[in-house]
Structure formats: C-alpha cells, structure tokens
C-alpha positions, 0 to 999 in steps of 0.5 A: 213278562213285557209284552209292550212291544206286541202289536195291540191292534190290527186295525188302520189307527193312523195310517190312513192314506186321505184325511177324514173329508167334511160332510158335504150335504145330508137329509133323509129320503122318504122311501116308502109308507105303511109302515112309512121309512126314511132313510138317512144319507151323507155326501162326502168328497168331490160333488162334481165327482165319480159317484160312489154308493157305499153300502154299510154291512151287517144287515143292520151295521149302519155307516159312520163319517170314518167310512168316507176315508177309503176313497180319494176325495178330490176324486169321488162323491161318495154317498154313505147312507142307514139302511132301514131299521137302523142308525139315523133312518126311521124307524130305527128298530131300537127306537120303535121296536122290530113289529115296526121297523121290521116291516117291509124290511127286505132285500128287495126293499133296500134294491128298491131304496138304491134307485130312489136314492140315485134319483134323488141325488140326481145321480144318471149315469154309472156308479161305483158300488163299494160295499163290504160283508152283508154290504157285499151281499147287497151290491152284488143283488143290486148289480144283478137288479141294475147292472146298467147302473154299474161301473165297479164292484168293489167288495170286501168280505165276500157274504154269500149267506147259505146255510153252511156260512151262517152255521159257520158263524152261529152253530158250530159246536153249540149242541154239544158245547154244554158236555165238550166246550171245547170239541171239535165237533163242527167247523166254525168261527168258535174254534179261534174264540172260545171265550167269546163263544161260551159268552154267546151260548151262555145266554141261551139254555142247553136245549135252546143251543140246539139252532142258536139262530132261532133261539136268538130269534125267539128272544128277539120277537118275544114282547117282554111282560117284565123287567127279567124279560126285557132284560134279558132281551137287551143281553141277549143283542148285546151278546150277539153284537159283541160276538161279530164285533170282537171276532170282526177283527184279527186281534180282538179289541176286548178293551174297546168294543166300540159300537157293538157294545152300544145298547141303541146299536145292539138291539138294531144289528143284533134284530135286524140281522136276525131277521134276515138270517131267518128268512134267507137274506131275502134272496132266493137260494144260489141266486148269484150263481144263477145269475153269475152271467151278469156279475161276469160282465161287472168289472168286480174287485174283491179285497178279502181277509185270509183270517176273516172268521166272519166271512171265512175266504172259502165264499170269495174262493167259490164267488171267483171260482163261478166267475173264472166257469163263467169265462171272466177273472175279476178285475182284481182279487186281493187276499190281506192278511187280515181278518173281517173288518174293513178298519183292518189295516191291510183290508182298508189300504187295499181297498183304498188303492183299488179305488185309486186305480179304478179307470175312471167312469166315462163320461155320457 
C-alpha cells in the first residue's frame, strides 16, 4: 500500500508566520545562594518593545531559540529563560544531580525568580506573561503573586496539576496492565498510546505499578551503588521523557523524538517533574479557584488542543467554567485541532495571532 500522501506530522514545519528572530542579549542572573542558582535568559524581538515573559513548560522543559517565533518581533521583547535545575542554568540536575539542583526548587521559588528577573531587565511596568502546560501552571501563580505585574495571560495547555490530572497521565490502568494491557480499567492518556504505555510500565515491577509516580520517584532519588543501578536510573528518565514527548504530539513523532530522548534532558525533565509532582507542584490545593477572583481581573487567553492527552480539555473547560462563576469570559478561548505541544501547527498559529491581536500595554 502507498501511504505517502498521510500526513507525516502535526507539527508547525514551515509555516511559521515570523522568521526565527536573532539573540539579542543573554547572561545568567544569580537568584539565590545556599544552594547558590543562576538562571540562564535570552532576549529576542524589539528591545524597545511590549515585554513578554515566556515560561517554558514541564517543570523541568527549558526554552529553545524556536520559542521566539510566536510573536511578532518588531512588536514585542521577548524574554525565554531555564527555570531552575534545567537547560543552561546552574545547577542543572543532570549535571550536579537532584540532592543539589533540587534544593530550594519550588513554585515559590521560580515566582520569586520572575520578579528578580523583571528588575534585572529593567522591565517596570506591565507584561505579557506567555507560558503553555506546566508554564501555564506558573503564569497563573504568578499572576495570582503579582497581578500588577500583568497585562495578559496567554496560556496554552491549561495544567491545573490535581490529582486526577497527573493520574490521567501516569496511572491510568497500571495496576492492572500486568493481567489486561489492554482494559479499560481507568481513564487516561494510555487509551490513545498503548505501545507507548507498555514502554513506560515496563521499567517498572508488577508491584511497583501500583503508584507509577512514586516508583518512578523512588528510582530517581536512589543513589546508584552500581553500573545496573545507574543504568537503570538513566532508562527509567529516558522512558518518562519519550513518554510526554511522543504523546505531546497528535501524530507522534516516533522517528524523531527530538530532545525527550536526549540523556542530559531526560534526567533533568523526567527528575525535576517528578519532584514536583510529588510534593503537589508546590501549590496549596484549589488555589486558583481560591483566588479565581484575581485571574477574573487578568485579560486571559486560552489556546487549548481538543486532542491534547497531556492536559486533556476537561482542565481548561473547569478554569473557564470558574471564571464565567466568577462573572468574566476570557478575553479569548481557542479550542485547535490539535494535541498538546505547542509546535502543533494549529496550537502555534493561534497562539500567534492572540498575540497579534493583543491591544497594546499602555504606556505609564
């Protein structure tokens, strides 16, 4: 049979609406000390322009130079930068290992990285806050910390992180995939993926499949005493990594799985996700229904993939629906045709023209 005429990839390719803008400046900015962190930023675009603060996703996903290509660069300044523990800040978890690159390593932490961030860019008044799946998580914890620092919201992927979300993800049938691979025992992502799925359970014992987040967990925080173990360990962030990143996108990208299957990227997403889903994101539960009030007040625009299995719709469907309770519609709510990623190509040319159409920050 010919299949050539399948589409290969639901990714953006070539039809991006900007080019891929120059590095403008970039530098690290010591954020705290004992453990000490630097964190590494880039600036792109317009240096006189709208600034706009990118925040990458995962926890632990880090930003590429492609990330500056949503926003029109004679417009806007765009600020990409690592969070802690990963890319090209200090220490990177891969490179110094979790006991220290995890340390003083939380939401509160990255919130506080923000506003260190802002000042030493000189930035004073209102920004534009762009961040998609976990970076979505954050801008709306920053905009609840510092909604006088906001101009928009953007968000991509809505990632609320209750329970329910991250056994969506991780759980699903585990328990009982030993017995029934393929029983529709639980809701969750492995209904789409089921090779995928049997490649993430299968670094993991029957009994260990019981709670996959904590398994996974366990094999993250053990300090290897041998070459099995320490092998082991490196699978087991490879086989986390490769799981989010094929199922990130609609059609998966099997034959190229791009950074996810990266050893030095592995073992910082795969650990420094894991330790934030442990410990709940670090965000007191229902704090942004909480505090619906003060995103109610943020012109908030939501770009969501009808077929993202990551951050399935259902979480931007419950953020909107608290809002519209709160007595505000979001300033836009866009629902593609596509899955998670943000390199999806529907996902990145709606989230380009929100920001096209975004009425520009006021002067003073």
């Amino acid at each position: 049979m010919d299949f050539s005429r399948l589409q290969a990839s639901s990714k953006i390719g070539d039809d991006w609406v900007y080019p891929q803008p120059p590095c403008l400046n970039f530098g690290w900015l010591e954020v705290d000390t004992g453990p000490a962190h630097r964190i590494y930023w880039e600036e792109y675009g317009n240096p006189a322009g709208e600034p706009v603060m990118f925040l990458h996703g995962g926890p632990g996903g880090a930003c590429a130079p492609v990330m500056a290509r949503f926003f029109d660069p004679a417009r806007y300044r765009v600020i990409l930068f690592d969070q802690r523990g990963c890319g090209k800040s200090v220490p990177n978890v891969a490179a110094a290992g979790p006991a220290v690159a995890l340390g003083k390593n939380t939401t509160a932490d990255l919130i506080g990285d923000i506003v260190k961030l802002r000042e030493h860019l000189e930035i004073a008044g209102r920004m534009h806050v762009f961040g998609g799946s976990w970076g979505s998580t954050l801008a709306m914890a920053y905009g609840i910390a510092h909604p006088e620092h906001i101009a928009s919201l953007v968000l991509r992927g809505i990632f609320l992180g209750a329970a329910e979300d991250l056994e969506y993800l991780y759980q699903g049938n585990a328990a009982t995939w030993e017995a029934d691979p393929y029983g529709l025992t639980a809701p969750g992502a492995y209904i789409k993926y089921p090779e995928e799925w049997g490649e993430l359970l299968s670094v993991l014992t029957p009994a260990e499949r019981g709670d996959v987040m904590k398994s996974y967990k366990a094999i993250f925080d053990m300090v290897p005493a041998n070459d099995e173990e320490k092998a082991r360990q490196l699978q087991a962030a490879l086989t986390w990594s490769l799981w989010e990143g094929v199922i990130s996108n609609m059609i998966p990208e099997t034959a190229d799985t791009g950074k996810f299957g990266e050893a030095d990227f592995a073992l910082c997403f795969a650990q420094i996700e894991a330790h934030y889903f442990a410990n709940e994101l670090f965000i007191a539960p229902g704090h942004f229904f909480d505090h619906i009030g003060v995103l109610a007040s943020i012109p908030l625009h939501i770009v969501h993939g009808r077929f993202d299995e990551v951050c399935p719709l259902t979480q931007a469907s419950r953020l909107v629906a608290a809002l519209r309770e709160a007595g505000s519609e979001p300033a836009s709510y866009i629902v593609t045709n596509a899955g998670h990623s943000a390199m999806e190509r529907e996902n990145a040319l709606a989230l380009t023209a929100v920001m096209d159409g975004l009425p520009a920050i006021a002067a003073g």
